[in-house]
C-alpha positions in Angstrom: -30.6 -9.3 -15.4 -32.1 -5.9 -13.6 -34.5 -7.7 -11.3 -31.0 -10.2 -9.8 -29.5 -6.9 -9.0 -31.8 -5.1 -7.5 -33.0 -7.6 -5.2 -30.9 -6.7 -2.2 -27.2 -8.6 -3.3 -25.7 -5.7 -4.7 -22.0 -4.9 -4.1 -22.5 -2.1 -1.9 -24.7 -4.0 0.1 -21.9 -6.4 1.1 -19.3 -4.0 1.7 -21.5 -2.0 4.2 -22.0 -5.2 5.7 -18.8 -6.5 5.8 -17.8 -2.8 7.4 -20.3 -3.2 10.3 -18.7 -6.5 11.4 -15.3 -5.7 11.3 -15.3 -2.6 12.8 -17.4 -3.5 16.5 -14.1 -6.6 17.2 -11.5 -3.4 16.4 -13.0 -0.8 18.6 -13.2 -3.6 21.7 -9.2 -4.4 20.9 -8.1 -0.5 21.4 -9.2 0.1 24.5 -6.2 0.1 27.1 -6.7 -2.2 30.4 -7.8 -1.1 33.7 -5.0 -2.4 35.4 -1.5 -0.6 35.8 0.2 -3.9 35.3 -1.6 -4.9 32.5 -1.2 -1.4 31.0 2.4 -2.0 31.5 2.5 -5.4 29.7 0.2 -3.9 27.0 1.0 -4.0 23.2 4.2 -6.2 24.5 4.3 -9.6 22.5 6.6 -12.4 24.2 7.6 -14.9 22.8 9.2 -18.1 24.1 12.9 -17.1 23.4 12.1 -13.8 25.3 11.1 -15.4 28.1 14.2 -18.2 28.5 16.3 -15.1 28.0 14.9 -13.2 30.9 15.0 -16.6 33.2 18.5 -17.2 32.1 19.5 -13.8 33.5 17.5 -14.3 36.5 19.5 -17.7 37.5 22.7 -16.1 36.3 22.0 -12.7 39.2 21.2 -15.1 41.6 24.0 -17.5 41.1 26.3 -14.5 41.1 24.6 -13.3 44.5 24.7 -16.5 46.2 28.3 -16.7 45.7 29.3 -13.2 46.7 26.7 -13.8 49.9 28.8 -17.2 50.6 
């Protein structure tokens, strides 16, 4: 039973590899983008309903501006 444990597949060995992996993916998915446009879109989630919202709008203020202009 001794000599299965200490052959390298203890617990603690595990979790400090499992700690390694996990943690290089992380620190790449903080960092902000370079762009200012992407920085302005950053940490925003859209989903489809968010985006046939805003084109919606956009067809109704251009409707409404075509007619006034007409």
């Amino acid at each position: 039973m001794q000599g299965g444990l200490s052959d390298g597949i203890g617990p603690g060995e595990v979790a400090a590899t499992t700690t390694t992996t996990t943690s290089s993916p992380a620190d790449n998915a903080q960092q902000p983008p370079a762009s200012p446009t992407e920085r302005l879109v950053y940490g925003t989630a859209w989903t489809q309903d968010d985006i046939m919202i805003a084109l919606l709008t956009l067809q109704v203020v251009l409707l409404i501006f075509v007619t006034i202009r007409a």
